[in-house]
MILOSE-46872 format. One record per residue (C-alpha): y, x, z; residue number from 1. Coordinates in nm, 3 decimals. Each point is the difference from the previous one (the first is absolute). Last residue first. Layout:
% residues N
y,x,z,k
Y,X,Z,NUM $
...
% end
This chain:
% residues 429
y,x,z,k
-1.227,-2.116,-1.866,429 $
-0.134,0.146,-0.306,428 $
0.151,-0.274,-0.263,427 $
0.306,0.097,0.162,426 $
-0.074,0.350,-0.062,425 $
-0.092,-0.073,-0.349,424 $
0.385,-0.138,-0.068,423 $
0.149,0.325,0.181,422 $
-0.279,0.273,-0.140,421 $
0.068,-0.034,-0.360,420 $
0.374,0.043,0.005,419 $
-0.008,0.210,0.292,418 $
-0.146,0.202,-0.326,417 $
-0.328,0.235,-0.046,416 $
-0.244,-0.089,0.307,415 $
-0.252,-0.194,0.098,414 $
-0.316,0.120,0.141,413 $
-0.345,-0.192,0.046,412 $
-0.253,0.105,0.197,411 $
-0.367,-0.017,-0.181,410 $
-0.161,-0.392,-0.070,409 $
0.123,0.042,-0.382,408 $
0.010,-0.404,-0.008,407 $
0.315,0.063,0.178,406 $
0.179,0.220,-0.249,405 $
-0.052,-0.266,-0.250,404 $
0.143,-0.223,0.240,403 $
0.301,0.209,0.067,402 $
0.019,0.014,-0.416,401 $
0.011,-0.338,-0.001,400 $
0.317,-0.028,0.245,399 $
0.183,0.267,-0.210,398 $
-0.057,-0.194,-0.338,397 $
-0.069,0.288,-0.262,396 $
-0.320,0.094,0.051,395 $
-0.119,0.334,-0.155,394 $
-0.301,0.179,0.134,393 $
-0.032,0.364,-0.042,392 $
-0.286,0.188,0.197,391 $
0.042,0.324,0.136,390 $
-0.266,0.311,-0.094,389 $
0.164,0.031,-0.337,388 $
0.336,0.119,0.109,387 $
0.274,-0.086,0.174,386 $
0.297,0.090,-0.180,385 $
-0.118,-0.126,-0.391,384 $
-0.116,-0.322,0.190,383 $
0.299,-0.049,0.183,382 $
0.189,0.025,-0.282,381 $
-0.161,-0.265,-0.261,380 $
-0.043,-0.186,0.308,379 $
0.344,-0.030,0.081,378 $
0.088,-0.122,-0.353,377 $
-0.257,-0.255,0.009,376 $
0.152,-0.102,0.346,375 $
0.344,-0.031,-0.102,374 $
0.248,0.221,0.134,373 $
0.224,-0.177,0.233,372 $
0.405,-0.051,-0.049,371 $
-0.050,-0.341,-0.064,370 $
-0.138,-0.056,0.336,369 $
-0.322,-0.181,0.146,368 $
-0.207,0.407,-0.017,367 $
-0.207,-0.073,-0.285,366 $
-0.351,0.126,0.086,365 $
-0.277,0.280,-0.015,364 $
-0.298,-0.032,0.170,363 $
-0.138,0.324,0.106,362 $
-0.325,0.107,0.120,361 $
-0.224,0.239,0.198,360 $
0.333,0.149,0.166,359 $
0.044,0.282,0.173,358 $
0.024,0.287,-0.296,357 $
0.208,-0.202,-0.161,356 $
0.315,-0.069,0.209,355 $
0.192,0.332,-0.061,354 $
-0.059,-0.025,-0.368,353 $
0.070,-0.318,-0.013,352 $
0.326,0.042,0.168,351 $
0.042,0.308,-0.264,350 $
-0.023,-0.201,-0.302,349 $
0.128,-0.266,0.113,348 $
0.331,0.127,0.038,347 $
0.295,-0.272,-0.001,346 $
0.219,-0.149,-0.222,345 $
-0.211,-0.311,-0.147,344 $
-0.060,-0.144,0.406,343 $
-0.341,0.020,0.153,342 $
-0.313,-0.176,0.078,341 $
-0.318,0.123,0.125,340 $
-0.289,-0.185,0.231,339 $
-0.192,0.271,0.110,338 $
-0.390,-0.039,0.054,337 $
-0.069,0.280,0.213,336 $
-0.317,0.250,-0.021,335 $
0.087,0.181,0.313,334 $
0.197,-0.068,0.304,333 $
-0.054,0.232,0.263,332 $
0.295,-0.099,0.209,331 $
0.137,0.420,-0.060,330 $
-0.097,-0.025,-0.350,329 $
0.181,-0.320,-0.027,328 $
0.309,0.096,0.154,327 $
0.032,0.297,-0.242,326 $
-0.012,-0.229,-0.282,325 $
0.279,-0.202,0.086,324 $
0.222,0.342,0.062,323 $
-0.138,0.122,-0.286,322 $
0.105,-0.372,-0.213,321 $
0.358,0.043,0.197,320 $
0.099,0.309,-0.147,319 $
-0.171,-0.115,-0.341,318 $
0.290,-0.317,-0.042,317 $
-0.056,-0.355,0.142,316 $
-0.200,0.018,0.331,315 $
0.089,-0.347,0.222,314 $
-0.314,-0.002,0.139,313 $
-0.251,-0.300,0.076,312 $
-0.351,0.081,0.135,311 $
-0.293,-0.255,-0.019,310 $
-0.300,-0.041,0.185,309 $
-0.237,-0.267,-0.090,308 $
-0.098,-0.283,0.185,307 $
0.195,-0.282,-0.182,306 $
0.297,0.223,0.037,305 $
0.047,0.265,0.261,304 $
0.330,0.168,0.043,303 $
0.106,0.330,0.032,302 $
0.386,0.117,-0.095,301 $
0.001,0.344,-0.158,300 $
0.388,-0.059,-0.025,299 $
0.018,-0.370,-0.086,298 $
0.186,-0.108,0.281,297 $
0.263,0.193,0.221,296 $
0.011,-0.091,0.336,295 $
0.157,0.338,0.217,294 $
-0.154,0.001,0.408,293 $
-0.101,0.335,0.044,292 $
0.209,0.223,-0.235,291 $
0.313,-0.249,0.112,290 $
-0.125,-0.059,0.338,289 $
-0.057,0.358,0.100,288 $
0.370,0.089,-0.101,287 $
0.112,-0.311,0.245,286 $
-0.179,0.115,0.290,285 $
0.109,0.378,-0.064,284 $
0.419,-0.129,0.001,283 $
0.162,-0.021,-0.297,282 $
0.390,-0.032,0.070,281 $
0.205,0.031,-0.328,280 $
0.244,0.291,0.135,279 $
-0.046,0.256,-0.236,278 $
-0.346,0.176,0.135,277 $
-0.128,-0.335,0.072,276 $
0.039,-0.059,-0.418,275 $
-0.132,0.352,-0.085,274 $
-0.279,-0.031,0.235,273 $
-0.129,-0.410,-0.158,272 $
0.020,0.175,-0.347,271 $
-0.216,0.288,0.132,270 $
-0.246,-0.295,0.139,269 $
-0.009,-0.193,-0.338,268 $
-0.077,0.343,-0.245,267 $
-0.244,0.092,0.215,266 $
-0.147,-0.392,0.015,265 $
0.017,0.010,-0.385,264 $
-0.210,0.355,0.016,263 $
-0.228,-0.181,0.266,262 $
-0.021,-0.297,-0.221,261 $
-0.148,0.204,-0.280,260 $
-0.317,0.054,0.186,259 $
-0.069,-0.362,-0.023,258 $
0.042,-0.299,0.139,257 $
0.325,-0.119,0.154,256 $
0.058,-0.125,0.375,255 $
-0.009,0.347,0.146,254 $
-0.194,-0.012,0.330,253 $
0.208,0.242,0.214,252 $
-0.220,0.152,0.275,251 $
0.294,0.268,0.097,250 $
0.358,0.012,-0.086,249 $
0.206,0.312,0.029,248 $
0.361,-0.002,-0.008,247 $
0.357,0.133,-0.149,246 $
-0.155,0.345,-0.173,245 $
-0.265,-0.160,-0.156,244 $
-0.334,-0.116,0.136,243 $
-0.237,-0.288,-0.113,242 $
-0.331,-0.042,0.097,241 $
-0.281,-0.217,-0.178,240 $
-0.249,-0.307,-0.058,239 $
0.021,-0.078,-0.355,238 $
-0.335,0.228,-0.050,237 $
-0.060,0.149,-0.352,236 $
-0.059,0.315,0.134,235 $
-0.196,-0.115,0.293,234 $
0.068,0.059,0.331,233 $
0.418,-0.018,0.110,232 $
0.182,0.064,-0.284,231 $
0.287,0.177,-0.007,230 $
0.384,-0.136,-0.103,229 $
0.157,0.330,0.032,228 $
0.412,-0.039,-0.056,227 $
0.291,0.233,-0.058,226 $
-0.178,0.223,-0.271,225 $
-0.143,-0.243,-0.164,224 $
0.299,-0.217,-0.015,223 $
0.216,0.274,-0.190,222 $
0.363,-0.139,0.122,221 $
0.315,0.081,-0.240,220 $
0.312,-0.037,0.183,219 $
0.234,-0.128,-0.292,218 $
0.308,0.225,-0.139,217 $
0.008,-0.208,-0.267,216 $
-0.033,0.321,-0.274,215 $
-0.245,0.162,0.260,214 $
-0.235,-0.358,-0.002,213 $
-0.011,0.045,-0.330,212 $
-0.118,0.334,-0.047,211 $
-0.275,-0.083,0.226,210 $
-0.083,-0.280,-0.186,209 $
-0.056,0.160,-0.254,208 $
-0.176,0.303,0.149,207 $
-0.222,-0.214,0.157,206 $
-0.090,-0.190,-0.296,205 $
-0.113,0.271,-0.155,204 $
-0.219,0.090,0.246,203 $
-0.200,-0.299,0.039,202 $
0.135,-0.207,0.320,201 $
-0.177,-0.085,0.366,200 $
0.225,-0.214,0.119,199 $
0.358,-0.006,-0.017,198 $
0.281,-0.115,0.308,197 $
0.383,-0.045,-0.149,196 $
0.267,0.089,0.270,195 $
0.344,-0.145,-0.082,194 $
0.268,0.221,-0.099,193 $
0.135,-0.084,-0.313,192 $
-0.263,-0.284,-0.169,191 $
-0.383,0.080,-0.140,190 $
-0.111,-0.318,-0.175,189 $
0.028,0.208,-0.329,188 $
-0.303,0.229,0.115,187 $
-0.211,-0.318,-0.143,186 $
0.169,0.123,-0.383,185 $
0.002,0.366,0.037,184 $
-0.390,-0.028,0.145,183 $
-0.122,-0.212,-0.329,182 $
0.176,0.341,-0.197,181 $
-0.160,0.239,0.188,180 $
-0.345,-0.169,-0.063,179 $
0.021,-0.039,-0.324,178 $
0.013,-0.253,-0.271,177 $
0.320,-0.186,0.114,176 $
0.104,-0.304,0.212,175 $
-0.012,-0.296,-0.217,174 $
-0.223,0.106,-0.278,173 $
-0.236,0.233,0.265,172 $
-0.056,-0.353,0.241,171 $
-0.187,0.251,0.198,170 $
-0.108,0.354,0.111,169 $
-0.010,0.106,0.307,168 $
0.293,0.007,0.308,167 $
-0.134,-0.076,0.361,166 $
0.177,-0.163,0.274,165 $
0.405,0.079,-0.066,164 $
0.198,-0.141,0.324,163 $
0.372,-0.075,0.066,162 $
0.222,-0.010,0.298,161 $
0.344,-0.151,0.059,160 $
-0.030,-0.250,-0.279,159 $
0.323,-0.007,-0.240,158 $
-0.115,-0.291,-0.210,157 $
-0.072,-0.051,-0.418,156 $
-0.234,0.197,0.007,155 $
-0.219,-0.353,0.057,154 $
0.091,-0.092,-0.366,153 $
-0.192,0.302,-0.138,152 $
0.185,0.237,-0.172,151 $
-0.066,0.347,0.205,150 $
-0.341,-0.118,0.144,149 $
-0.287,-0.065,-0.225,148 $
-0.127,-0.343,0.009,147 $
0.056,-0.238,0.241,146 $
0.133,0.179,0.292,145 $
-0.141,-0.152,0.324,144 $
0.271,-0.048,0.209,143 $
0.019,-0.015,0.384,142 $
0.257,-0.188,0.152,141 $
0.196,0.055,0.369,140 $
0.191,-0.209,0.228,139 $
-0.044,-0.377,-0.172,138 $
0.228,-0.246,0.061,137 $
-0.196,-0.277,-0.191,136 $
0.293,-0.036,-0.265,135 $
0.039,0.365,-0.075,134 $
-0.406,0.044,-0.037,133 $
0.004,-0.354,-0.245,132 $
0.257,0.140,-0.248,131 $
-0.138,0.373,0.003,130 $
-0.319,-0.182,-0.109,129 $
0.120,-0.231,-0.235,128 $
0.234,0.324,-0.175,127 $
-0.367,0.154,-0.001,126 $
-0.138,-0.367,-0.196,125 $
0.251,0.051,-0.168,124 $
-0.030,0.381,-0.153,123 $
-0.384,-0.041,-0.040,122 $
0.017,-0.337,-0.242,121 $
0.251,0.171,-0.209,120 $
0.391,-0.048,-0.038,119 $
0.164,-0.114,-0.338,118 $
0.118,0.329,-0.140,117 $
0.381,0.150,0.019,116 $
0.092,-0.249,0.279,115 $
0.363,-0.086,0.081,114 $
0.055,-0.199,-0.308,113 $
0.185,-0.257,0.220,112 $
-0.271,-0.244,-0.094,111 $
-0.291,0.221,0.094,110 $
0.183,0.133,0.289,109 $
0.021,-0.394,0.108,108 $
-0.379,-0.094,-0.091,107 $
-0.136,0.320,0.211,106 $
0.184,-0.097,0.305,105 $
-0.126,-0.399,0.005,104 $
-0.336,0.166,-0.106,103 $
-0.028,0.250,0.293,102 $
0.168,-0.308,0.251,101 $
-0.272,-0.213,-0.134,100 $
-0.250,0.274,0.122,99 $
0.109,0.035,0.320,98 $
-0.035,-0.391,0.055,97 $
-0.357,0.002,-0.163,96 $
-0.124,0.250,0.205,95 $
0.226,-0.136,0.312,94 $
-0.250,-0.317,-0.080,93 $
-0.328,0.155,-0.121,92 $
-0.013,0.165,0.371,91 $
0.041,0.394,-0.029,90 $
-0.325,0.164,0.129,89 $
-0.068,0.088,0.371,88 $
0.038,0.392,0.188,87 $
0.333,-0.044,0.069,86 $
0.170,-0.048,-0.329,85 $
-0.293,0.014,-0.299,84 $
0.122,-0.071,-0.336,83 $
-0.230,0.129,-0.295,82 $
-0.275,-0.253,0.141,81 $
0.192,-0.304,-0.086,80 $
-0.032,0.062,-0.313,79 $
-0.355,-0.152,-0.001,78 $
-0.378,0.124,-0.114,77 $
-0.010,0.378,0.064,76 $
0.359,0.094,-0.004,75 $
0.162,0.314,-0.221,74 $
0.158,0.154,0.152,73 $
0.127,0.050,0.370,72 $
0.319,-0.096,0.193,71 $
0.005,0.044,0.343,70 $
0.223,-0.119,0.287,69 $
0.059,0.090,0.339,68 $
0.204,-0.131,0.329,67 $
-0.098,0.349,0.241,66 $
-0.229,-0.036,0.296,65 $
-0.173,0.323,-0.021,64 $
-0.328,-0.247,-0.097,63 $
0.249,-0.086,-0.283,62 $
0.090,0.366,-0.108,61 $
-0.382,0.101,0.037,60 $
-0.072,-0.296,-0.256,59 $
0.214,0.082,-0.220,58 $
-0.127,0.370,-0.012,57 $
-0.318,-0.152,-0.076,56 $
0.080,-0.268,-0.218,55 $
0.233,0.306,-0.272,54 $
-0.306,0.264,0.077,53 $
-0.287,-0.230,-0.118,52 $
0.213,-0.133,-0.321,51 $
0.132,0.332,-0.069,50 $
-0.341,0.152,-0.009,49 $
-0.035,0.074,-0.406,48 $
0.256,0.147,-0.211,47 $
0.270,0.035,0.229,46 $
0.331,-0.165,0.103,45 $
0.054,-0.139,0.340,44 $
0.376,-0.104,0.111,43 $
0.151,0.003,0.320,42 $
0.322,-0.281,0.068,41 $
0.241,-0.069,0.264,40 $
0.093,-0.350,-0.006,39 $
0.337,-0.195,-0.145,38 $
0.104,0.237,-0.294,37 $
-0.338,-0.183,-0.246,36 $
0.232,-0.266,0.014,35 $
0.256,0.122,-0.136,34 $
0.249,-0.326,-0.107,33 $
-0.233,-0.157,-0.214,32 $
0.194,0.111,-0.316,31 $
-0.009,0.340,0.119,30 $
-0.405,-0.008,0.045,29 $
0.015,-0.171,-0.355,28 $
0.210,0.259,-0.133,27 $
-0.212,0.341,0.123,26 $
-0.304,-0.196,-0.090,25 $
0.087,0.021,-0.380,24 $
0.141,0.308,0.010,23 $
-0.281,0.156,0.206,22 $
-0.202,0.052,-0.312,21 $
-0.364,-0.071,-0.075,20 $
-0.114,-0.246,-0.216,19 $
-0.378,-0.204,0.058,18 $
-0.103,-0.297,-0.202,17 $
0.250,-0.257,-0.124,16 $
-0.285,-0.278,0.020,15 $
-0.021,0.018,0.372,14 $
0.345,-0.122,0.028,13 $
-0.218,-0.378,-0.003,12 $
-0.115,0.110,0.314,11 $
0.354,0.037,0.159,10 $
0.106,-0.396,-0.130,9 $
-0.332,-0.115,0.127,8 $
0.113,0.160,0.347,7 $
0.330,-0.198,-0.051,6 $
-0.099,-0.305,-0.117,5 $
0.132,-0.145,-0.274,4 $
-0.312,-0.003,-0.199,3 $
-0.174,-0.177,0.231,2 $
-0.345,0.165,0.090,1 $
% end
């Protein structure tokens, strides 16, 4: 890609790695004239689920007939994917266009001395995003924080309602070792007065952001308690009824796998109240479209590939691995092959853990970023976690190890990075 171009321009920002602060954001969304002032805005933060809940909730808004826009992170194979207004991706062109105006900003604070630090990869291409929403006319955006909550470029807007998913350990150096302290920093999305809708929560992270949403004066919503999402057959089954307060929905076919997806769809539907409940319409159609109808790829997505069947999930941390692994016991897959590649900061250990007892074999690989943990280190790790009984094979080209997998001739699962999964999933499809 030309140099000059813009979206080469925010990939090459990719070298800075990650900073969090507001400041920075704070003058290049005042430099831009507010941008991120011209819609209504929610905003998702959680540890895992924030994906699922941010398309489903936009999709309920836009089957409401609202002008949305959602911006999620990171993308599968194009950055296109981050910007969705009205259920489509961003063309390359107002991409490009939104993006020159980012750099054209960034260049004069830079000169004027206006910035402290030159600004990441993450805060423009969310400066992009708020540029593109204001100039398609959009209602309403969801957000998907990036990465913690309270100094993530996306806290950057007042949104009138917030939600918290799940809370669990992760990303300890950026966000703290414990559990209260990962919950003070996603609690930060919490504003004066909005209503902020958890899911199910460890205790500890309850009573912080309990305590928070006091100090804001926030209307804290328990989800669980407001919403049944209840199977209808088999445990596992995606085929359900949902009642809260507001409606009941029968014979809804949630469009996610797994039993994790009805806590995301909890989460989704008490969201969906709150916002009727202060004058956002959401009518019962449109609530049954967004659980029924959400496209989110890569979250236990099944394909078949030269005759085999292969499952593609988006797990990176151990919250996600159970999750992952509780899906397979209730498919009855046993005696995987997993394909495995991950990035240097996360927990191996106890994804592999998780994973083990399922799979047959694992082929560790380098995850196609320079952030990834080799695959010789990820074997050295994998193999302490899972055990004798698994077998270790290391193959460090992503595609090769897919064929390794292959020649296995048992399902195949991929999982450990979007990373990993976006270029393989196009090899997939």
């Amino acid at each position: 890609m030309n140099a000059d171009d813009p979206i080469a321009w925010l990939f090459a920002l990719e070298r800075l790695g990650m900073k969090f602060g507001l400041e920075n954001i704070s003058r290049l969304c005042e430099s831009l004239g507010h941008p991120e002032r011209s819609f209504r805005s929610l905003i998702v933060a959680g540890t895992n689920g924030k994906g699922s809940v941010t398309v489903m909730v936009e999709t309920a808004l836009r089957a409401a007939g609202h002008r949305t826009a959602r911006y999620t992170s990171p993308h599968l194979v194009r950055l296109e994917e981050r910007f969705v207004i009205d259920g489509r991706e961003v063309s390359t062109s107002a991409l490009r266009a939104a993006a020159d105006r980012v750099r054209a900003a960034v260049e004069s604070l830079r000169r004027a001395g206006d910035l402290a630090a030159p600004p990441t990869f993450f805060e423009c291409t969310t400066a992009t995003a708020f540029e593109l929403f204001r100039e398609a006319r959009v209602d309403i955006a969801v957000l998907e924080v990036g990465l913690g909550g309270r100094l993530d470029a996306t806290n950057v807007v007042t949104p009138v309602a917030a939600a918290i998913t799940t809370i669990d350990l992760e990303h300890q150096e950026q966000l703290g070792s414990t559990v209260e302290s990962i919950a003070r920093e996603k609690a930060g999305v919490i504003k004066a007065g909005i209503p902020v809708v958890c899911g199910a929560l460890p205790p500890e992270a309850w009573r912080v952001v309990a305590e928070v949403c006091l100090a804001q004066g926030a209307h804290l919503i328990r989800a669980h308690e407001r919403v049944r999402v209840a199977p209808l057959g088999a445990a596992a089954s995606r085929l359900v009824r949902i009642h809260s307060p507001r409606r009941t929905l029968d014979h809804v076919t949630l469009a996610l796998a797994g039993r994790h997806q009805r806590d995301n769809a909890t989460v989704a539907v008490a969201m969906l109240d709150e916002l009727d409940r202060i004058g956002i319409t959401v009518g019962d159609d449109a609530a049954r479209a967004g659980v029924a109808d959400a496209v989110w790829p890569a979250r236990l997505e099944r394909l078949t590939w030269r005759g085999v069947d292969v499952l593609l999930d988006a797990a990176h941390n151990p919250a996600g691995a159970r999750a992952l692994a509780a899906h397979l016991r209730d498919i009855g897959w046993t005696k995987v092959t997993l394909v495995f590649g991950t990035m240097r900061d996360k927990d191996v250990a106890g994804m592999a853990a998780a994973l083990a007892p399922a799979c047959a074999t694992i082929v560790c690989t380098t995850a196609p970023s320079p952030r990834a943990l080799s695959a010789a280190e990820l074997a050295a790790a994998a193999r302490e976690a899972a055990g004798p009984a698994v077998r270790i094979d290391i193959v460090a080209d992503p595609e090769a190890a897919l064929d390794r997998a292959h020649a296995a001739a048992a399902p195949i699962v991929v999982a450990g990075s979007i990373f990993l999964i976006g270029p393989l999933r196009a090899i997939l499809r």
